[in-house]
Structures are given as structure tokens and as C-alpha cells.
C-alpha positions as CSV (number, residue, x, y, z in Angstrom):
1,X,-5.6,11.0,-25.0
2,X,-5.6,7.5,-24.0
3,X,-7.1,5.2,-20.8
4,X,-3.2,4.9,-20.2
5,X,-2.4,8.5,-19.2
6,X,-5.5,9.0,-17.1
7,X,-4.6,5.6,-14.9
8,X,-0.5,7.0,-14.9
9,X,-1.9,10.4,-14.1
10,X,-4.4,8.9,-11.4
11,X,-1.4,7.3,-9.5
12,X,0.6,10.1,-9.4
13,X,-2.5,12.4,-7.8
14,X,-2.4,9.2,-5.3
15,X,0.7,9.3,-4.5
16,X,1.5,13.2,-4.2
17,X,-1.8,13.1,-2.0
18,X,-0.4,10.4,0.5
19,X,2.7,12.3,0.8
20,X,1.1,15.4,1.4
21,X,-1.4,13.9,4.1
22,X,1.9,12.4,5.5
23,X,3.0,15.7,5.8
24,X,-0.1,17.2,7.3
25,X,-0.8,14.7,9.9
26,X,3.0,14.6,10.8
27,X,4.0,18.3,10.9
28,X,0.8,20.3,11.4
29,X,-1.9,17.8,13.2
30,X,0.0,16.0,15.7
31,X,2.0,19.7,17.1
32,X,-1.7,21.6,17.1
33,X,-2.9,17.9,18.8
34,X,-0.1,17.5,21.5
35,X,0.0,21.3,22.2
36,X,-3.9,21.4,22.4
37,X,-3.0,23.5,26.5
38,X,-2.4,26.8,24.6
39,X,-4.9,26.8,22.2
40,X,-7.9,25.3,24.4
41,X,-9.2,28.5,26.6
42,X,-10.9,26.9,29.5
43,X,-10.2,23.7,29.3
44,X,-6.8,20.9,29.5
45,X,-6.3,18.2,27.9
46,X,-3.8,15.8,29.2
47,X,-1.3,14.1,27.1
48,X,-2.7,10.8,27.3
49,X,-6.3,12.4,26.1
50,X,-4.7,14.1,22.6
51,X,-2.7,10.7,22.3
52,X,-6.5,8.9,22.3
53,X,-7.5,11.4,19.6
54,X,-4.1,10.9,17.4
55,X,-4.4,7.7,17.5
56,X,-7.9,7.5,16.1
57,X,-6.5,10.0,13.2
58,X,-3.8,7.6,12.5
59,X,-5.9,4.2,12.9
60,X,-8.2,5.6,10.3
61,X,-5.2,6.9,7.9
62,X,-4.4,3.1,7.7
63,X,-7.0,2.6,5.9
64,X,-6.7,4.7,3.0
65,X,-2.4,3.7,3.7
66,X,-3.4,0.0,3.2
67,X,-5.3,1.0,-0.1
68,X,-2.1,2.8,-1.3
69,X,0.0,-0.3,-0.7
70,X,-2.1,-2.3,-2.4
71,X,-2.1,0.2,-5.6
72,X,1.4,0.5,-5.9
73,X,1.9,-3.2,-5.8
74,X,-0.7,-3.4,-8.7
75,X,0.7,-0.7,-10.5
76,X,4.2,-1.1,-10.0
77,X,3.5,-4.6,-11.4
78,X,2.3,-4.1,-14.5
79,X,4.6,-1.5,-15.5
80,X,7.4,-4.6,-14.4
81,X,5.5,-7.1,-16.0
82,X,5.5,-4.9,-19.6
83,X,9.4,-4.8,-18.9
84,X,9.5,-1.2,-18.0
85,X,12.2,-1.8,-15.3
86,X,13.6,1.0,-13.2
87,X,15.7,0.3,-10.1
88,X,14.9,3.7,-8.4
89,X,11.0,2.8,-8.6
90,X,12.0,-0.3,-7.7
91,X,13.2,0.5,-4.3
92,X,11.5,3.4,-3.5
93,X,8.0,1.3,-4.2
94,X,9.2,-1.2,-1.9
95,X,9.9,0.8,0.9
96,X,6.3,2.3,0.2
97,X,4.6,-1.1,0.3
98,X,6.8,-2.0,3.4
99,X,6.8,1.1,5.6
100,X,3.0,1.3,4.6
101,X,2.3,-1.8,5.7
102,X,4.4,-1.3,8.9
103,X,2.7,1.6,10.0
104,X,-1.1,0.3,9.5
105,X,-0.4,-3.4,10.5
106,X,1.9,-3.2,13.0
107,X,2.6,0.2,14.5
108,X,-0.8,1.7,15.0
109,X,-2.6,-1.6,16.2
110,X,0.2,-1.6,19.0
111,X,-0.1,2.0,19.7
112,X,-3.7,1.5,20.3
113,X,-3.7,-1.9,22.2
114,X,-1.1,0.3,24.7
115,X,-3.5,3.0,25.3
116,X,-6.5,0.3,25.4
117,X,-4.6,-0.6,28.4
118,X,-4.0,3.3,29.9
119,X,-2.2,5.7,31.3
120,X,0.3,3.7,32.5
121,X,1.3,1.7,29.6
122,X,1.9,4.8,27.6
123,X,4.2,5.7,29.8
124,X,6.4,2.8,29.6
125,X,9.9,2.4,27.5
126,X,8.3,0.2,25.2
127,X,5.2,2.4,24.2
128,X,8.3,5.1,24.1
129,X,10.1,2.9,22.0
130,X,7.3,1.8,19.3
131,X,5.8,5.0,19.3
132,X,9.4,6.5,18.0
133,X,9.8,3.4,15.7
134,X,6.7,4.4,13.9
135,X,7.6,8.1,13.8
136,X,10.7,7.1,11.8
137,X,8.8,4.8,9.6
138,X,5.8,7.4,9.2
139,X,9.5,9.6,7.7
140,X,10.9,7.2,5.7
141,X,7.3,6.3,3.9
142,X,7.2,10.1,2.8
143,X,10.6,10.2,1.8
144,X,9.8,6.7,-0.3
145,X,7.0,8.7,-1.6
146,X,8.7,11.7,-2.5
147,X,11.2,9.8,-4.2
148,X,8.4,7.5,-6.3
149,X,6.6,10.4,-7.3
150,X,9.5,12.2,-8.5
151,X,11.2,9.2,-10.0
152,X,7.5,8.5,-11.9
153,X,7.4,11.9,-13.7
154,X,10.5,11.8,-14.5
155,X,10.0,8.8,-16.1
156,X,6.6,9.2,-17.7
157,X,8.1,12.7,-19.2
158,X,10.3,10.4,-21.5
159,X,7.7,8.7,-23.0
């Protein structure tokens, strides 16, 4: 086999795993977070508190959200630059790149200056407001993920 099929099969394990932590952290982390009263025996923890720990979570998902960005940029450029053009990759890597780079440069810093500032700014319309903004992007990015994975494959199958 060649170097090729282990870097094309490498960025597909990337991206399948960022769509599946997007699904973790969205549909099964956050509810078992935010819910935290009927699972905790003997002890509450308020709203703001589980926000504090999701946060965290999310801050440190940037991280590894920034390093996808950056590896579907590089990748997604070289396949353009060998003239392997494909305007479904096209888009859907864009909206990767950009909804990744929303989320971990934008939403989460501003989530977490609010609650730097406490209670009572998370409480506010615009904490409301961002925080729903970046639930929505947080959706879109898998979606854009879903559809780049897919639209890979299908794609590395011809060849």
C-alpha cells in the first residue's frame, strides 16, 4: 500500500472522530451535565456550577477543534492544489474550518468570560443569546462533518 492511503485513511479516522465527540459532548455529556440533580444522591448542583464544568469540557475540545481546522485546511489543500476539485468538499470543508473556528475562537472564550463574571451574567439575554448561537454552530459543524466524511469516501472509493 502506499504513504497516500494511510494519510487519506488518517483524515477520515479524524474526521469521523470529531463528529462523533461532537455527538458525545452534545447529546450525552451536556443532558447527564445539566441534569446532574437526579443522578447526584446527596448532593445539588446548581445550574451555574454544571455550566462551570461544561465549559471547561468545551474550552478544552477547542483544542483538539482548532487542530482539526488546521488539518482540513492542509489537507483539503493539497488535494485542490493536485486539481482534485469537488464542490461538495468544497463547502462542507469550509463550513468545518469556519464553524470550527467559531466555536473555539469566539464562542467558548465568550461563554467563559460571562461566567468569569457570575451568576448574574449567565443569566442575561446575551449569555442566552451566545450560548444558543454556539449550540447551532456546535450542529452545523457536525452536519459539515458528516457531510465531508461521507463526501471523502465516496470519493476516495473511485479512485
Amino acid at each position: 500500500m502506499s504513504k497516500k492511503i494511510y494519510i487519506d485513511f488518517s483524515y477520515l479516522i479524524m474526521l469521523a472522530a470529531t463528529f462523533g465527540a461532537v455527538i458525545v459532548l452534545g447529546a450525552f455529556v451536556a443532558p447527564v451535565i445539566f441534569n446532574s440533580d437526579a443522578i447526584l444522591v446527596d448532593m445539588v448542583m446548581d445550574h451555574y456550577n454544571a455550566g462551570i464544568i461544561m465549559g471547561e469540557i468545551f474550552h478544552r475540545f477547542s483544542y483538539w477543534i482548532y487542530f482539526l481546522a488546521v488539518l482540513v485546511i492542509v489537507y483539503e489543500a493539497a488535494w485542490y492544489k493536485m486539481g482534485q476539485r469537488d464542490s461538495i468538499v468544497f463547502a462542507s470543508s469550509i463550513v468545518v474550518i469556519f464553524s470550527s473556528l467559531m466555536f473555539s475562537g469566539v464562542y467558548a472564550p465568550r461563554i467563559l468570560a460571562m461566567q468569569a463574571l457570575g451568576v448574574e451574567a449567565t443569566q442575561s439575554d446575551t449569555f442566552e443569546n451566545i450560548h444558543m448561537a454556539s449550540e447551532i454552530d456546535f450542529k452545523i459543524l457536525a452536519l459539515a462533518l458528516l457531510v465531508l466524511f461521507v463526501r471523502r469516501l465516496m470519493l476516495l472509493r473511485r479512485t
